[in-house]
N, C-alpha and C positions, 0 to 999 in steps of 0.2 A: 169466491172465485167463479167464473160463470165460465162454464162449459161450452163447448160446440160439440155435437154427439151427430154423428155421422154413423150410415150403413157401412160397411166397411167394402162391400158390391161397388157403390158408387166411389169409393175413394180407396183405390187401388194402390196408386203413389205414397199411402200410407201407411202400408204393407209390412217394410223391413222394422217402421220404428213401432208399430204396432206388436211384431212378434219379439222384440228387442228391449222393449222394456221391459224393467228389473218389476219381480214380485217379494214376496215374504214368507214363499212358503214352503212349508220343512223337506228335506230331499226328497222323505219317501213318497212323499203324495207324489210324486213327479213320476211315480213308475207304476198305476194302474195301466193295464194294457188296453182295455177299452179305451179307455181315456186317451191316451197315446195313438192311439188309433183316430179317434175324433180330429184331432189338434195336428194331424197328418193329412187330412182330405177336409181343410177349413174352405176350399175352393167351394165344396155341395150344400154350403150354409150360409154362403159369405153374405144374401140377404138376411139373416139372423142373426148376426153378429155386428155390436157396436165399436167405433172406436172413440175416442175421446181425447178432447185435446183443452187445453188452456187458453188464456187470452192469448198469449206469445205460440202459438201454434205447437206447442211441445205436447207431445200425447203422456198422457197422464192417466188414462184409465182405459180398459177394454173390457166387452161382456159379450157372453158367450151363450148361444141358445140355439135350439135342434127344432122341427117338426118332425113328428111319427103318428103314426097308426093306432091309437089306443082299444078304438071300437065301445063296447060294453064295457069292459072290466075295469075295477078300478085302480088305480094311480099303485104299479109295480112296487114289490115287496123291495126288489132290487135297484130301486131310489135313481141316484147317478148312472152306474154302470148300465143299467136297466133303460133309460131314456135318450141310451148313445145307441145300444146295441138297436134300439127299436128306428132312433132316428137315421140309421145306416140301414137298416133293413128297408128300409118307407122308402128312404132316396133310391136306391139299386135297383128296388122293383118296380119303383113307378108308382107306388101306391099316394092313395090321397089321402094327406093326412088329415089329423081331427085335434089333434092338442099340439102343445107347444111348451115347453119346458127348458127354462134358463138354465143353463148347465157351470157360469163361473161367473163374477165379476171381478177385477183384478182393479186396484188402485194402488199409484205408484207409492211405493213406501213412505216417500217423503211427505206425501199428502194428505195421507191416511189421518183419520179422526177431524176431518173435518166439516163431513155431512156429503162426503159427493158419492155414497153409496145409497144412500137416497135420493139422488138427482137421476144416477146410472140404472137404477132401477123401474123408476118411474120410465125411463128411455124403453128400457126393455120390456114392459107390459104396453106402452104406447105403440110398440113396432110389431108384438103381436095383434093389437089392433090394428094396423096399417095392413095385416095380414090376413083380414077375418078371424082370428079367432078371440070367442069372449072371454076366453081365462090367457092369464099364464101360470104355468105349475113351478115347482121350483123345490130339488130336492134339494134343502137346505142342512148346508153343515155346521151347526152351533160352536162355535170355535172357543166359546166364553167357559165350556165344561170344562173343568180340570180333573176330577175326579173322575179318572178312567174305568174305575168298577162302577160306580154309578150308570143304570139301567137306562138308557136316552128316554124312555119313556116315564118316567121318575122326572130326570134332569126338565125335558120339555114344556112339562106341565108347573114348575114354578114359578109366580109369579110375585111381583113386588108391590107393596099399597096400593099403586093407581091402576092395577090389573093387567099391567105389560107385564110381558115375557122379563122374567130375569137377566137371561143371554141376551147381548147386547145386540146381536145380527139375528134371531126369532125377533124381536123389538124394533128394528127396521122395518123387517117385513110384517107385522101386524100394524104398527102403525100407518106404514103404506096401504092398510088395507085390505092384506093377504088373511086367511084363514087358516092353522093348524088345522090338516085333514088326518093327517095318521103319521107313525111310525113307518120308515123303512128298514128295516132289521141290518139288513146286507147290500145296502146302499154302495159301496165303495170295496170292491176286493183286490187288494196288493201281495201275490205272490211274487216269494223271492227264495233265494238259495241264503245260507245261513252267511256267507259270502258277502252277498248283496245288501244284506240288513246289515252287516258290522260297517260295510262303509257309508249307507241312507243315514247311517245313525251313531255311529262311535262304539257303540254298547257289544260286548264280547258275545254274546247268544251262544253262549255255553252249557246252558242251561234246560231243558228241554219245560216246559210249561208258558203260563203268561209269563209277558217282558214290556214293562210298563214303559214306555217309547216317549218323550217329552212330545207334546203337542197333540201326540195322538187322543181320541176320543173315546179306546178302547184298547185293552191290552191285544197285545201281541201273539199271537199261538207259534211256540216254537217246538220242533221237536228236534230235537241232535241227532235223535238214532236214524233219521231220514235224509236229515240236512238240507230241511226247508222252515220254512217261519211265514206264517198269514195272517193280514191283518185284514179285519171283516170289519168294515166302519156303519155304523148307523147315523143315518141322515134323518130330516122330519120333512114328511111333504106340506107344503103350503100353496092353496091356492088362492089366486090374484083377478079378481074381475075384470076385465078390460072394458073401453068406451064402448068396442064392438058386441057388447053384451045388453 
């Protein structure tokens, strides 16, 4: 099926069905506050940001990506969360940025597994080049983990006969090119009230310690005698060379 992948700056009128299509993904992730934040002022990005449509003009995919200020240091412990807060900080003050870091790619359910996360991808390190910059970074969420105690940095590093990554979505991104560069420990932090998790999830949180969360990549920390519950997600950074490199 062959795409038309547009700035989303240039194609305004695109806007309602762009934030309006359906995704797959589990409630909780829907309530990081950074996050929530980003996806509130997608106006200060909207050259960053792809949309995606089909041959019948129905948009079918959207990606999402920031510039920020990185300087010297390397690629934040704090993964996702980390390259929101930096890319909000860079916008407000005016700074010029120096890297560039995909922050989602969303493909509509029904489309899924059919290769256009690697069409959408390829979009997104092209548009960092269109940008000047010669990488894109990309705190990557391995979605393919299921064993929630398993260490990401354990899980990351498996691979299968032909030397791909095992996870299906690390295996995107390497075969596009990308490089595992490190571990993000606390990539993704979802604070909530014990409240809030019984509804993100069904599950009673009655229990004060880990609370194994379907999808999640990481148990849960709950404590009852507080009456909060946090989920600290670990991502893998992967960096992507671009043409402008």
């Amino acid at each position: 099926m062959p795409l038309t992948i547009s700035v989303l700056a240039d194609r305004p009128d695109l806007y309602d069905a762009f934030t309006e299509m359906s995704d797959s993904w589990p409630e909780f992730m829907r309530h990081d506050p950074l996050g929530n934040l980003y996806y509130s002022m997608l106006d200060r990005f909207a050259d960053y940001i792809l949309v995606c449509q089909d041959e019948a003009g129905e948009v079918v995919g959207r990606a999402y990506s920031v510039p920020f200020r990185l300087g010297d240091a390397e690629l934040p412990d704090d993964g996702w969360d980390g390259a929101i807060r930096r890319g909000l900080h860079t916008s407000m003050t005016g700074a010029k940025p120096d890297t560039v870091s995909a922050i989602e790619i969303v493909i509509e359910p029904s489309r899924q597994g059919g290769g256009l996360s690697a069409e959408i991808l390829a979009a997104l390190r092209d548009n960092a080049a269109r940008h000047g910059f010669a990488e894109l970074v990309a705190p990557v969420r391995p979605n393919g983990k299921v064993d929630v105690e398993q260490p990401m940095s354990v899980y990351a590093g498996l691979t299968r006969p032909d030397g791909l990554p095992v996870d299906p979505w690390l295996r995107v991104h390497v075969r596009a090119g990308g490089t595992i560069d490190k571990i993000a420990p606390r990539s993704m932090v979802i604070p909530g009230t014990l409240e809030e998790w019984r509804a993100w999830t069904g599950l009673p949180f009655d229990t004060s310690g880990p609370v194994l969360v379907p999808k999640a990549l990481a148990p849960v920390s709950c404590s009852v005698e507080h009456g909060v519950a946090v989920y600290v997600e670990p991502n893998v950074w992967i960096r992507h060379p671009t043409r402008a490199s």
